[in-house]
C-alpha positions as CSV (number, residue, x, y, z in Angstrom):
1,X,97.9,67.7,52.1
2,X,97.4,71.4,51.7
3,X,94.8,71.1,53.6
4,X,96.2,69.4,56.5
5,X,99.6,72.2,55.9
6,X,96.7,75.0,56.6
7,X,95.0,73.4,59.5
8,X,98.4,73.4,61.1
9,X,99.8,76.8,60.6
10,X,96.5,78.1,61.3
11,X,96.6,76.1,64.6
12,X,100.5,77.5,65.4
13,X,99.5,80.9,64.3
14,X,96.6,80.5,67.3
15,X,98.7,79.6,69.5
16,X,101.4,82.4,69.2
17,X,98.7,84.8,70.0
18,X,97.9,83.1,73.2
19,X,101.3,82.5,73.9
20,X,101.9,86.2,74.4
21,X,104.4,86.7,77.3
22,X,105.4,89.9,79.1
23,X,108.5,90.1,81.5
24,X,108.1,92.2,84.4
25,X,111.7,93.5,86.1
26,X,111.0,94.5,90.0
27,X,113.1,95.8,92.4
28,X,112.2,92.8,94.6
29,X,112.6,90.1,91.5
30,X,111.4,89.1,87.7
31,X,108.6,87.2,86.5
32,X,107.1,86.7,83.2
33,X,103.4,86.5,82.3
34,X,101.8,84.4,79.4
35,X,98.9,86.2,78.7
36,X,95.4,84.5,77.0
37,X,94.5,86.7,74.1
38,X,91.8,84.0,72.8
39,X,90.1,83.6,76.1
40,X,90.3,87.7,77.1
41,X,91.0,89.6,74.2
42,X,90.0,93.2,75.1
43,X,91.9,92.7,78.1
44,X,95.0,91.6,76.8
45,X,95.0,94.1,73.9
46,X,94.6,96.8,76.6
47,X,96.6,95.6,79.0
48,X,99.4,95.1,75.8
49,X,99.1,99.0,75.1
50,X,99.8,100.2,78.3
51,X,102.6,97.6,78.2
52,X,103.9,99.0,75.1
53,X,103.3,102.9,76.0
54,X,105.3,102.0,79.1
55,X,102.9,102.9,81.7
56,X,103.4,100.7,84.1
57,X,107.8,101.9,84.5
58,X,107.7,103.7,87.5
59,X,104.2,102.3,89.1
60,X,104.5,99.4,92.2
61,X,102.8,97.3,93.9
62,X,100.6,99.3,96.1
63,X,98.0,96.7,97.9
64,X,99.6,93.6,99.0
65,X,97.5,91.2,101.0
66,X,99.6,87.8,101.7
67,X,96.6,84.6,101.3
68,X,95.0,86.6,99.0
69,X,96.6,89.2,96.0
70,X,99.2,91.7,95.2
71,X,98.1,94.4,92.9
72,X,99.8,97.3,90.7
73,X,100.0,99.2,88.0
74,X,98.4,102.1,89.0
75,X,100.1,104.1,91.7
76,X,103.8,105.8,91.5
77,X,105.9,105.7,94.5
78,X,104.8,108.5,96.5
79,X,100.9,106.7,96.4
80,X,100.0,108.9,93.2
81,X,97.1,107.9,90.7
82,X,98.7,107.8,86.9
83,X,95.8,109.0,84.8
84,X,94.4,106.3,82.4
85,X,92.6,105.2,79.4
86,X,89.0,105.2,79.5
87,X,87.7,101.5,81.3
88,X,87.1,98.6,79.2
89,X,83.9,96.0,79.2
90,X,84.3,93.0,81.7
91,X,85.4,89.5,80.2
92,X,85.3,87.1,83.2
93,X,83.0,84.8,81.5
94,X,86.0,83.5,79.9
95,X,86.5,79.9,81.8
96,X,89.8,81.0,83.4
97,X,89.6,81.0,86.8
98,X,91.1,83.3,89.8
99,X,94.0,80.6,90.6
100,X,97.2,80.2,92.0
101,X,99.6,82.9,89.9
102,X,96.6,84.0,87.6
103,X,96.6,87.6,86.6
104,X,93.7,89.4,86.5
105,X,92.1,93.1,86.1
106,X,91.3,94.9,89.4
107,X,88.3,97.0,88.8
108,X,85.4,99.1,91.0
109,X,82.0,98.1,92.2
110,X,81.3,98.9,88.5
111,X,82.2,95.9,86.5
112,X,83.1,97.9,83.7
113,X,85.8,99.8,85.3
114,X,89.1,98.1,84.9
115,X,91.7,100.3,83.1
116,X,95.3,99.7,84.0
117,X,95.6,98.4,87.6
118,X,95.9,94.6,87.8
119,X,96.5,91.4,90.4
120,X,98.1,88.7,90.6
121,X,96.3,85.8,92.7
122,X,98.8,84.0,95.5
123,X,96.2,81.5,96.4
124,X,93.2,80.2,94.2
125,X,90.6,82.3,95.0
126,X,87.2,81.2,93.7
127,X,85.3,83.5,95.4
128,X,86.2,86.1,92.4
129,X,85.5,83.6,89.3
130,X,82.3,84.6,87.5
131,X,80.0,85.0,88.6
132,X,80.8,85.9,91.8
133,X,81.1,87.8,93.9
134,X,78.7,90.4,92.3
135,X,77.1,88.1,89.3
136,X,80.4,89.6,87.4
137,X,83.2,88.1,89.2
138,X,87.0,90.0,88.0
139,X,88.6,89.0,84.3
140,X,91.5,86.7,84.4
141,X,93.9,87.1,81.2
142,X,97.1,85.0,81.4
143,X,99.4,83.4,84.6
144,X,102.8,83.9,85.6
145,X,104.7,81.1,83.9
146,X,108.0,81.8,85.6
147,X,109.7,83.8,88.5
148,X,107.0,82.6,91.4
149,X,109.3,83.0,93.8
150,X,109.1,86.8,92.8
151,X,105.7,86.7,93.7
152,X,106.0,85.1,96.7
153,X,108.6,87.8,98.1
154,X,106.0,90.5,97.2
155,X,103.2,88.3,99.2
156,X,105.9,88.4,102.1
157,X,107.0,92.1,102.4
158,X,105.6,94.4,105.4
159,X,102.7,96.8,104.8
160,X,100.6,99.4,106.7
161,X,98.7,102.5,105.7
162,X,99.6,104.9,103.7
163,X,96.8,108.1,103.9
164,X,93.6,106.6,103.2
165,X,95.3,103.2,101.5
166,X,95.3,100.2,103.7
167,X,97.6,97.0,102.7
168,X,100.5,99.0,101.4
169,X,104.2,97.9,101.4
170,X,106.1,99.7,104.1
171,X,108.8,100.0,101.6
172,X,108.0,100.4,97.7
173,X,108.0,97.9,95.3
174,X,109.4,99.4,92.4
175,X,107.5,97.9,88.6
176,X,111.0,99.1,86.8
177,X,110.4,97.7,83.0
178,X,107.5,95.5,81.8
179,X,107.9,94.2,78.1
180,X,106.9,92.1,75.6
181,X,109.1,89.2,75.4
182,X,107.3,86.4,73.0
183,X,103.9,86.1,70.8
């Protein structure tokens, strides 16, 4: 029986670490993240620090390309580069795919580049599982559980350029508080 006792709390315990949720509060909306710690856990523990730090207040969504992403986390409002940690190694072999609502780490050419900028996928887009599109493909690490509607006004909003940036909202979208709501 103690046995059987451990096996189980061991299981919940497993489970609360994937079960990790973070809340984001936008000026267009809310939505809340459960993030995959087991299946991405250098991702998630980075992407939980500047979470926790609270990078992200104050950034927006800066590339927003409706049938395809929205990404943030890494630009202010006036289209300004926050300075970040140093990158961290790619996990895309993971088995999560780049689906419908999935977060994921936006990185360079260099597969090893991610740091704190992120998207969110509005369609499933299988071209960026591993391995492809570079034999690397982009790490996904957890899915937006609720507030898709959220999402989908960000997919929707008007963008341009802005300098050399191409796909930007023609008016911000503000990333006012992200926090950890549940592990």
């Amino acid at each position: 029986m103690k046995k059987i006792l451990s096996l189980i709390f061991g299981l919940l315990m497993t489970y609360q670490v994937q079960a990790q949720q973070v809340e984001f509060k936008t000026s267009l909306g809310d939505f809340v993240v459960e993030l995959q710690a087991s299946k991405a856990p250098k991702t998630v523990e980075n992407f939980l620090q500047y979470v926790e730090s609270g990078f992200y207040q104050g950034t927006i969504f800066h590339r927003v390309i409706d049938g395809f992403m929205v990404q943030g986390g890494g630009f202010n409002e006036k289209m300004e580069q926050k300075l970040t940690r140093a990158p961290i190694p790619i996990e895309s072999n993971n088995g999560l795919k780049n689906q419908i609502y999935t977060i994921a780490m936006a990185r360079t050419a260099n597969p090893n580049s991610a740091t704190a900028q992120f998207f969110i996928n509005i369609v499933d887009n299988p071209n960026l599982d591993y391995p492809r599109p570079d034999g690397h493909g982009y790490t996904v690490f957890g899915k937006v559980i609720k507030g898709t509607a959220t999402i989908d006004k960000i997919k929707s909003v008007g963008t341009g350029r802005f300098g050399p940036h191409s796909d930007v909202p023609l008016r911000p979208i503000l990333i006012q508080q992200v926090k950890v709501i549940g592990r």
